[in-house]
C-alpha positions as a Markdown table, in Angstrom:
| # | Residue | x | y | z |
|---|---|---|---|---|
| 1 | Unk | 0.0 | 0.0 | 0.0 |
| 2 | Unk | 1.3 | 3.8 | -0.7 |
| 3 | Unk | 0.4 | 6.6 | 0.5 |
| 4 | Unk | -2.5 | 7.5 | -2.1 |
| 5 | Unk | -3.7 | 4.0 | -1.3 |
| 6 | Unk | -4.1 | 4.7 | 2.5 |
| 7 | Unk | -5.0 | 8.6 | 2.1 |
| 8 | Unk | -8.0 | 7.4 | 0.1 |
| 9 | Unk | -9.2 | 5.5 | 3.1 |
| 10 | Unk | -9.7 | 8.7 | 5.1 |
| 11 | Unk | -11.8 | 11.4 | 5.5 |
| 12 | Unk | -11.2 | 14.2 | 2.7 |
| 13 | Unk | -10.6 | 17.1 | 5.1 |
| 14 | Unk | -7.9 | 15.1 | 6.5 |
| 15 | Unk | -6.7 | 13.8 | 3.2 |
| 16 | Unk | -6.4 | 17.3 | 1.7 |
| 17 | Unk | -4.9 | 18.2 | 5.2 |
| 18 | Unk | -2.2 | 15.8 | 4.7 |
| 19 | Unk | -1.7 | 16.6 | 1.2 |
| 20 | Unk | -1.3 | 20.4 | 1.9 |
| 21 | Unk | 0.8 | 19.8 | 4.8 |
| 22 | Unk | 3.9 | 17.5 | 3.2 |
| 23 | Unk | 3.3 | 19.2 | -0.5 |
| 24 | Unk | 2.3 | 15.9 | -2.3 |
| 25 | Unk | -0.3 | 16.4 | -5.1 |
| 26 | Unk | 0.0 | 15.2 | -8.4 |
| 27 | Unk | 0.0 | 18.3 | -10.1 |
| 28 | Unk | 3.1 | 20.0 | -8.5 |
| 29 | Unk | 3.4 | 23.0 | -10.6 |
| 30 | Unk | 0.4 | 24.5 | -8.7 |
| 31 | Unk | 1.6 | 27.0 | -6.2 |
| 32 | Unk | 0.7 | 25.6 | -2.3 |
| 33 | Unk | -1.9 | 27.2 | -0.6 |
| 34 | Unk | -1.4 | 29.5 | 1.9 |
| 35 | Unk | -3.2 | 28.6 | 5.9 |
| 36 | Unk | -6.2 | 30.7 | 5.5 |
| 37 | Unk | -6.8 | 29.4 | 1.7 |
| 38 | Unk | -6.5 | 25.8 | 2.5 |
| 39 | Unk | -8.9 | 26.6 | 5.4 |
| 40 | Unk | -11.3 | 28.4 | 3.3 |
| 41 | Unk | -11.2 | 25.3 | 0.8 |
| 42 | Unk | -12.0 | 23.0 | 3.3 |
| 43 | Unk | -14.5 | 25.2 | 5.1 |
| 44 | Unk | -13.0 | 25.4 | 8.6 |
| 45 | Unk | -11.9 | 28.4 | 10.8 |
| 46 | Unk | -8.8 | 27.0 | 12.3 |
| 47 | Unk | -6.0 | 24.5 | 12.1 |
| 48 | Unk | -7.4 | 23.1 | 15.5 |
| 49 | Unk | -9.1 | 19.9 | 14.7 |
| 50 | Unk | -6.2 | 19.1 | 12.5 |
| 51 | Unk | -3.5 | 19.8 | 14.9 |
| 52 | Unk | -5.5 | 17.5 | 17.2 |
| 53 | Unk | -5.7 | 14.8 | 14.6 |
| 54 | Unk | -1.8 | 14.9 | 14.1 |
| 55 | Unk | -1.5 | 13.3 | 17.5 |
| 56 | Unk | -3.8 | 10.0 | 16.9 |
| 57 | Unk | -2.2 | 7.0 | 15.7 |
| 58 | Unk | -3.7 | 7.1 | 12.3 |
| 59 | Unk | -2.1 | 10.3 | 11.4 |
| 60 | Unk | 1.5 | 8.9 | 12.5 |
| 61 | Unk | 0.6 | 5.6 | 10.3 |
| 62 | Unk | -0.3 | 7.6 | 7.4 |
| 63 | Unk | 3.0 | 9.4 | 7.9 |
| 64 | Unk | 5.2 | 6.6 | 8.7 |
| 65 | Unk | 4.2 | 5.4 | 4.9 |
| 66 | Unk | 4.9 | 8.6 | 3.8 |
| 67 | Unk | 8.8 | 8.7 | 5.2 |
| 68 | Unk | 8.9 | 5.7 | 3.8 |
| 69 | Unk | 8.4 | 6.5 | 0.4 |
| 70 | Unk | 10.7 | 9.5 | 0.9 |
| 71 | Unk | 13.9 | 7.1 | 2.3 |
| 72 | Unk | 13.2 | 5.5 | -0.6 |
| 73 | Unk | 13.9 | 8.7 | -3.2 |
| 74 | Unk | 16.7 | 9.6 | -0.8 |
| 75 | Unk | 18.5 | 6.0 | -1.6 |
| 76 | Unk | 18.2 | 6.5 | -5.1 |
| 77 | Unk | 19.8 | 9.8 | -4.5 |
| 78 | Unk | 22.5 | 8.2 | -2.2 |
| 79 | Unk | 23.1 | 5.3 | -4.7 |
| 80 | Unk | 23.6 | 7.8 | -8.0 |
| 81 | Unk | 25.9 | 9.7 | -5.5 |
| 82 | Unk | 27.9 | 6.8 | -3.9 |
| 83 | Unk | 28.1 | 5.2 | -7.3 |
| 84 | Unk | 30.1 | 7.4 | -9.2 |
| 85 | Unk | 32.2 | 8.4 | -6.1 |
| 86 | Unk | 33.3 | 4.6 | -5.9 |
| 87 | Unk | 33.6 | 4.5 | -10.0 |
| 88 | Unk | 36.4 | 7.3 | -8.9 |
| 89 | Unk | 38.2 | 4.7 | -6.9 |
| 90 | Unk | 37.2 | 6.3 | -3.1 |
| 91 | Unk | 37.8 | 3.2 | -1.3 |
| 92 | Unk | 35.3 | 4.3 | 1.7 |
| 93 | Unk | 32.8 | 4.8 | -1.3 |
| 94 | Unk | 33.5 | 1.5 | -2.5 |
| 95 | Unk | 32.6 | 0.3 | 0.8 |
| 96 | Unk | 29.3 | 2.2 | 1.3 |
| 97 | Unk | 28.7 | 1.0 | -2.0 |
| 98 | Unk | 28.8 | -2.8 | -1.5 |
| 99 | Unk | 26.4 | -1.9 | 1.7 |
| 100 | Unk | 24.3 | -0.5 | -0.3 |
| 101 | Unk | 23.9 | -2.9 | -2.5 |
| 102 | Unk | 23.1 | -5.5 | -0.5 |
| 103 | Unk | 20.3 | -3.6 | 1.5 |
| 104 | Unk | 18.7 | -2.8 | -2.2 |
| 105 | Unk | 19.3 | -6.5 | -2.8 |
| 106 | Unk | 17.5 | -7.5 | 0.2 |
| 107 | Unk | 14.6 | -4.8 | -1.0 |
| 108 | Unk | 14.1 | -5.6 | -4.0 |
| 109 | Unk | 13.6 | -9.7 | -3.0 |
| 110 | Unk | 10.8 | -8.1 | -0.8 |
| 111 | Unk | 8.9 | -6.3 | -3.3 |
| 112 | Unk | 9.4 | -9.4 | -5.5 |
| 113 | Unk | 7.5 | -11.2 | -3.2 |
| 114 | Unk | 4.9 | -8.7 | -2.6 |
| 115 | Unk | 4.2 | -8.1 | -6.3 |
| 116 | Unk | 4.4 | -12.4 | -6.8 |
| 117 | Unk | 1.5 | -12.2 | -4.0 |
| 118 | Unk | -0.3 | -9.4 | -6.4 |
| 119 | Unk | -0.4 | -10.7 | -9.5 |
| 120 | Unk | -1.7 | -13.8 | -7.8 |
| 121 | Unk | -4.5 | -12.0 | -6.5 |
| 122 | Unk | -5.6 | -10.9 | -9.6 |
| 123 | Unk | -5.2 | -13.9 | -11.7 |
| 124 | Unk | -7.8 | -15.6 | -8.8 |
| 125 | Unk | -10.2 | -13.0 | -9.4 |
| 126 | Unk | -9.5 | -13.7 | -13.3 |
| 127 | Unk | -11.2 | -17.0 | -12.8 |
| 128 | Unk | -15.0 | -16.9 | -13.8 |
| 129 | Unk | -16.9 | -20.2 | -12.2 |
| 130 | Unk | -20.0 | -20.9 | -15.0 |
C-alpha cells in the first residue's frame, strides 16, 4: 500500500490536510496554498481539529508510509551519489557502495514477493466459475 492507497481510506478534510501539509499532489506546478486558503477550501476556521488529529495513531501511520516513500527517493539519491564516487576509486565509497547494494538487494527480494503475491490476487479473481 502507498500513500495514495491509505490517504483514500480517510476522510477528505484530512486527506487534503495531509496533502497540503507535506506538499504531495500530483499536479506539483500549482503553487501551495497558503493557511487561510487551505482553510477556506475545506470550510474550517482553524487548524485546531487538525493539529488535534496529528496526535492519533492514524495520522503517525499515514505518515510513517509517507517517510517511507521518501527514504526511498533519498536511496536512489545516495546510490547515484555513492556510485560514481566509488567509480572514482574512493575506497570508503566502495565500501558504502557494496552496503548499499546488499540492503537494495535485500529490498528488491521483498517487493518481488509482494508483487508475486499481487499478481496472484488478480489472476484468482481472473477466474470466472459458469
Amino acid at each position: 500500500m502507498n500513500i495514495y492507497d491509505a490517504l483514500s481510506k480517510i476522510t477528505w478534510r484530512k486527506r487534503e490536510y495531509f496533502k497540503w501539509k507535506h506538499h504531495i499532489r500530483y499536479d506539483q506546478r500549482l503553487p501551495k496554498k497558503s493557511e487561510e486558503e487551505f482553510l477556506r477550501f475545506v470550510s474550517k476556521k482553524t487548524m485546531n481539529s487538525f493539529l488535534q488529529w496529528e496526535k492519533t495513531s492514524e495520522y503517525r501511520q499515514l505518515l510513517a508510509l509517507y517517510l517511507d516513500s521518501r527514504i526511498a527517493n533519498d536511496l536512489d539519491d545516495i546510490y547515484k551519489s555513492v556510485s560514481e564516487k566509488a567509480k572514482e576509486g574512493d575506497p570508503q565509497a566502495v565500501k558504502l557502495y557494496l552496503q548499499l547494494q546488499k540492503e537494495i538487494s535485500s529490498h528488491a527480494k521483498q517487493a518481488l514477493k509482494v508483487f508475486d503475491n499481487e499478481e496472484q490476487e488478480e489472476e484468482e479473481d481472473d477466474l470466472e466459475i459458469v
